[in-house]
N, C-alpha and C positions, 0 to 999 in steps of 0.2 A: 492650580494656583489660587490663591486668597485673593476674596472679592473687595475690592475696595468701596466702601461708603462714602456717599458724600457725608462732606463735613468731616470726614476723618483723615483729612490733611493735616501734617503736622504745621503747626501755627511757630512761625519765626518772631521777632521783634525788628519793629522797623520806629524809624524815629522820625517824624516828620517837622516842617515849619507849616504854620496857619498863620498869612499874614490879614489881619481885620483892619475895618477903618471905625475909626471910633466916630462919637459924635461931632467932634468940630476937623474932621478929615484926617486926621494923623492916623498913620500905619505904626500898627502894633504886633510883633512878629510874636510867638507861642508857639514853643516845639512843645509835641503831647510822642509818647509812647505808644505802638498799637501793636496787638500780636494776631497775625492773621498769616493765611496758608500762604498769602503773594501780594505783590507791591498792590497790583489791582482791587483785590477784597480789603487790603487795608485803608486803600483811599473812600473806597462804597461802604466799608463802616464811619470811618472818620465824618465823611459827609451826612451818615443818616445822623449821625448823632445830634450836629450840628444844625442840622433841621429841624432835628425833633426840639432843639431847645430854642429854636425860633432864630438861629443866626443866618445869615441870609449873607453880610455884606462881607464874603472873604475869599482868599484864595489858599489855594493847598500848592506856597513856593517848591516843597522839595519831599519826598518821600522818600527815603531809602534803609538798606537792611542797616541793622545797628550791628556794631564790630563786636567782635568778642565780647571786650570790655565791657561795653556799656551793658549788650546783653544781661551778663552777669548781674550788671548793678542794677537794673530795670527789673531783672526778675518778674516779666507777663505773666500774669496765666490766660490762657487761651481766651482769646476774644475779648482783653482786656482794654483800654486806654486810660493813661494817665497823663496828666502836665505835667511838664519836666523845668518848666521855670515860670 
């Protein structure tokens, strides 16, 4: 039987909400695109990223796999993120 690698998980799309507080308190909700092996690796990218660019004040409301559809129109490539509005 064929050895599996790490990291050689096939990468899904999931579509997440990031809700932030801006400077004068107001919540600002930001669905991003992520393509990763599982809801979990998707939140542990989302989050480094979001550190590495010094954001600090958010939460991650909802993660989950995107439908067909969207799939399609997100078109990932592996270990991507993008914003979606």
């Amino acid at each position: 039987m064929g050895q599996i690698l790490k990291g050689s998980a096939m990468q899904v799309p999931f579509v997440t909400t990031v809700s932030f507080a801006d400077r004068d308190g107001m919540t600002v909700d930001l669905r991003y695109g992520v393509a990763a092996p599982s809801e979990r690796e998707a939140r542990s990218e989302l989050e480094r990223r979001l550190i590495n660019q010094e954001v600090y004040n958010y939460s991650i409301s909802e993660i989950r796999r995107a439908t067909s559809t969207e799939a399609a129109s997100l078109n990932l490539a592996d270990g991507s993120i993008i914003l979606l509005n």
